[in-house]
C-alpha positions as CSV (number, residue, x, y, z in Angstrom):
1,X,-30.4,2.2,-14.4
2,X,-30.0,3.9,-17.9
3,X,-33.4,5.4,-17.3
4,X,-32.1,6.7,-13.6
5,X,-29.2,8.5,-15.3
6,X,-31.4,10.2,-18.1
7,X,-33.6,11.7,-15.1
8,X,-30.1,13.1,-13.6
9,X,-29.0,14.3,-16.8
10,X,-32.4,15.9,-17.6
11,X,-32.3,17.3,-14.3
12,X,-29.2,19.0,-14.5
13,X,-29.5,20.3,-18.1
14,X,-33.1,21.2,-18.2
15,X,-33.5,18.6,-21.2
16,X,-36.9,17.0,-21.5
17,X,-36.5,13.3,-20.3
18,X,-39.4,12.2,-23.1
19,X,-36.6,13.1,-25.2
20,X,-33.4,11.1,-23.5
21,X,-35.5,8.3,-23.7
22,X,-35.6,8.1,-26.8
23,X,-31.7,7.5,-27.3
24,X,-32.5,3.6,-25.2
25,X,-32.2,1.6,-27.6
26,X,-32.1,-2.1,-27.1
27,X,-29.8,-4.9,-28.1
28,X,-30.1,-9.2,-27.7
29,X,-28.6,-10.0,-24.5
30,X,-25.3,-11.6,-24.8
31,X,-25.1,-15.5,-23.7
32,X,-25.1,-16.1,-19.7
33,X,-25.7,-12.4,-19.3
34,X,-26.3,-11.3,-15.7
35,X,-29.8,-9.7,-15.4
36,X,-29.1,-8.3,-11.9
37,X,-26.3,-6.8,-10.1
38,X,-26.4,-5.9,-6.4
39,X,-23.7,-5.2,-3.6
40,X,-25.1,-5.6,-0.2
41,X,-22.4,-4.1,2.0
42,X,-23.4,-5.1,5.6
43,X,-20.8,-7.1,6.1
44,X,-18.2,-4.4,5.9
45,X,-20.5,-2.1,7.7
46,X,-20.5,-4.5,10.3
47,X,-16.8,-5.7,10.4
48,X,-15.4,-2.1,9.5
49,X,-18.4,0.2,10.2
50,X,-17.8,1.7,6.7
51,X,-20.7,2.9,4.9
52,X,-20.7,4.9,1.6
53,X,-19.4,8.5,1.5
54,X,-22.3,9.5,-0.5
55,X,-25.9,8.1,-1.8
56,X,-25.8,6.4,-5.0
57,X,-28.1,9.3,-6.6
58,X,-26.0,12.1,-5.2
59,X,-23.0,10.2,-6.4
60,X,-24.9,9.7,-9.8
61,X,-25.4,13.4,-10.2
62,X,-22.0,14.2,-9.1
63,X,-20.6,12.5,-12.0
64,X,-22.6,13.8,-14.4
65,X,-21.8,17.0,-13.3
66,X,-18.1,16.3,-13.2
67,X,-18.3,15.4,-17.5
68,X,-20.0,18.0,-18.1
69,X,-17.3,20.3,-16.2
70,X,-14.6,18.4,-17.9
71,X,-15.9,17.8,-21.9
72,X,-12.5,19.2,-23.5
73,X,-10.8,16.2,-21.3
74,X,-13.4,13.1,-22.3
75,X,-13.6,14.7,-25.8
76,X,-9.8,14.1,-26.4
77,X,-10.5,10.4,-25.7
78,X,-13.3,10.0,-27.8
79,X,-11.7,11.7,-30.5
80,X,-8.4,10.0,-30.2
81,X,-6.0,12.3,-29.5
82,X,-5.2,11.7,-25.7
83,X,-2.9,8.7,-27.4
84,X,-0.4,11.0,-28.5
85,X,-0.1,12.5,-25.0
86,X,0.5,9.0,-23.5
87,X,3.0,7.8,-26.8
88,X,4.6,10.9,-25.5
89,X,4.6,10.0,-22.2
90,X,5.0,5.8,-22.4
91,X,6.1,5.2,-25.6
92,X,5.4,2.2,-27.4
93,X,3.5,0.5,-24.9
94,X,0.1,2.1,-25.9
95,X,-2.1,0.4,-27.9
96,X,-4.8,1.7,-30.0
């Protein structure tokens, strides 16, 4: 999956990918760790005939398009400094 994402990101930014590889780094599982994930959604297709607005690749790219776009808004969370927007706005209740 992580390796999926580098491709989109090195697609979009002209980055090498040999490069973004080389941020992977691994860690030791954690105890009764999943090692797959999968949603099979025929059911709901059946039931519902919903399917997915998008492909998963498309949507992939879409969001890292979207940060990109938006860094000013995801910095202020990294740095911190969203919380005093939301003391502002909810007061007490936000932790930190």
């Amino acid at each position: 999956m992580i390796r999926t994402l580098l491709e989109i990101i090195a697609e979009i930014t002209g980055k090498e990918k040999g490069s973004l590889f080389t941020l992977i780094t691994f860690v030791k599982d954690r105890p009764a760790h999943d090692r797959r994930y999968a949603i099979d959604f025929a059911k709901i297709k059946a039931d519902f005939s919903w399917k997915p607005a998008s492909l998963f690749h498309q949507s992939l790219s879409d969001t890292v398009v979207w940060y990109l776009e938006n860094r000013p808004w995801w910095e202020r969370i990294i740095t911190g400094a969203y919380l005093e927007y939301c003391r502002l706005k909810y007061g007490k209740r936000v932790a930190e």
